[in-house]
C-alpha positions in Angstrom: -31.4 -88.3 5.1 -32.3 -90.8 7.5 -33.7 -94.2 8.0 -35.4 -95.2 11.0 -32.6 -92.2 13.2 -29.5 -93.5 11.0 -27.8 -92.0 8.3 -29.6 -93.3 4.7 -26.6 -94.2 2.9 -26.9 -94.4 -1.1 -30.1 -93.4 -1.4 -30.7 -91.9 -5.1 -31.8 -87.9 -5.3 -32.1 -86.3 -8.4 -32.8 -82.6 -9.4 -35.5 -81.8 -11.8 -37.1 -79.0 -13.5 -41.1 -79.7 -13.7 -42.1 -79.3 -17.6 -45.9 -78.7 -17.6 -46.9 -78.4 -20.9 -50.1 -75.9 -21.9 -50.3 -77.0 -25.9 -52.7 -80.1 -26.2 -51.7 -83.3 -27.4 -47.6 -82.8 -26.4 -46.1 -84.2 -23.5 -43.7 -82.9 -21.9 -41.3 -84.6 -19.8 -39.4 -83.0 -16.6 -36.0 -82.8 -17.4 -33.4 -84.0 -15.4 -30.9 -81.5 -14.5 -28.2 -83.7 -11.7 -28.6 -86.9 -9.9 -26.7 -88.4 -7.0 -26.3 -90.7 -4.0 -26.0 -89.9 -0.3 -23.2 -90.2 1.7 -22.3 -92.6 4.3 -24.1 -89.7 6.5 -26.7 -89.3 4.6 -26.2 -86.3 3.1 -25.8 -85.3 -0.8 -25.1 -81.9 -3.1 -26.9 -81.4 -6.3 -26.5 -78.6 -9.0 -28.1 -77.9 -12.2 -29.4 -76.1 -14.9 -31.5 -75.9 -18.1 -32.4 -73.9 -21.0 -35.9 -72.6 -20.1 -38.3 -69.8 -22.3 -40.2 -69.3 -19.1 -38.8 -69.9 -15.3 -38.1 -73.4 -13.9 -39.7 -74.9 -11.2 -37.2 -77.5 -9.7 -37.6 -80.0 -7.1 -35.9 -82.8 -5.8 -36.6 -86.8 -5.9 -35.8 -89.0 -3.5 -36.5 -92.9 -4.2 -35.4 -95.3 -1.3 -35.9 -98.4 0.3 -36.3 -97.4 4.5 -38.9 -99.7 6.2 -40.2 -101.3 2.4 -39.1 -104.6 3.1 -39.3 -106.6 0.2 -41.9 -104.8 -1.8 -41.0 -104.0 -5.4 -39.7 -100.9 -6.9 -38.7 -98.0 -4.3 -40.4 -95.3 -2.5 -40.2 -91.7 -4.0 -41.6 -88.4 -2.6 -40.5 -85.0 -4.1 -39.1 -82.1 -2.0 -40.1 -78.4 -3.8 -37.1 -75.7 -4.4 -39.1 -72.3 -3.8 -38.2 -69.8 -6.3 -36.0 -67.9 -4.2 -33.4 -70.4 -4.6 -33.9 -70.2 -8.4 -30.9 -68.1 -10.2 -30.8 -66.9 -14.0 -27.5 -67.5 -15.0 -25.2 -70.3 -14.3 -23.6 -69.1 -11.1 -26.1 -70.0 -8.3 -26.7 -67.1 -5.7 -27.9 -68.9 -2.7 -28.0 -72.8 -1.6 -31.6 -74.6 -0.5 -31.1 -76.8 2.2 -34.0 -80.0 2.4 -33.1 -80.2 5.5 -33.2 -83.5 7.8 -35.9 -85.8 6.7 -36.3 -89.2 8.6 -37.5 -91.2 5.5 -39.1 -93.9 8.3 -42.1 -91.8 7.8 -44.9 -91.5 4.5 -44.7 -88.1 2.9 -47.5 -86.7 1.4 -47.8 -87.7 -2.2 -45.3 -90.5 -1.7 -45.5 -93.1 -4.5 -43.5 -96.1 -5.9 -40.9 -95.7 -8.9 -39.7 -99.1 -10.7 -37.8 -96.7 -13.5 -35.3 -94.1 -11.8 
């Protein structure tokens, strides 16, 4: 991750499975499966896994402060994990790289978190 071309350095990511539930009335909350901080280069590792009837649907959180100045709270935007990256079992198969994202920029859906 990066701010503004330089490495975002202890930013907060955290891996969760999305919990959509179909029975009315019940909420169900995503569950956290890892959390984390980037590196002095930016960069992080997650791993995790949950107890699931059906197939997960994981994605990764990213709340930071890069160009916010001093509004309250901190940005968040979520990055999906496409299925193919999904392994049944606890020994992962393959590794889903976000990639570089310049968090300078608004990402679609981006919204503010005061509780992470």
């Amino acid at each position: 991750l990066t701010c503004n071309g330089r490495p975002a350095s202890g930013v907060k990511v955290k891996l969760y499975d999305s919990d959509n539930s179909f029975l009315p009335g019940v909420l169900d909350t995503d569950d956290l499966m890892a959390s984390g901080k980037t590196d002095s280069h930016g960069e992080y590792n997650l791993s995790g896994s949950t107890k699931e009837i059906t197939g997960i649907e994981p994605y990764i959180a990213i709340y930071h402060d890069c160009n916010d100045g001093i509004k309250p709270c901190q940005r968040t935007f979520r990055v999906g994990i496409p299925s193919s990256h999904v392994t049944r079992g606890s020994s992962p198969k393959s590794t889903f790289n976000a990639g570089a994202l310049e968090l300078a920029g608004k990402y679609p859906k981006e919204g503010r978190s005061c509780l992470n």
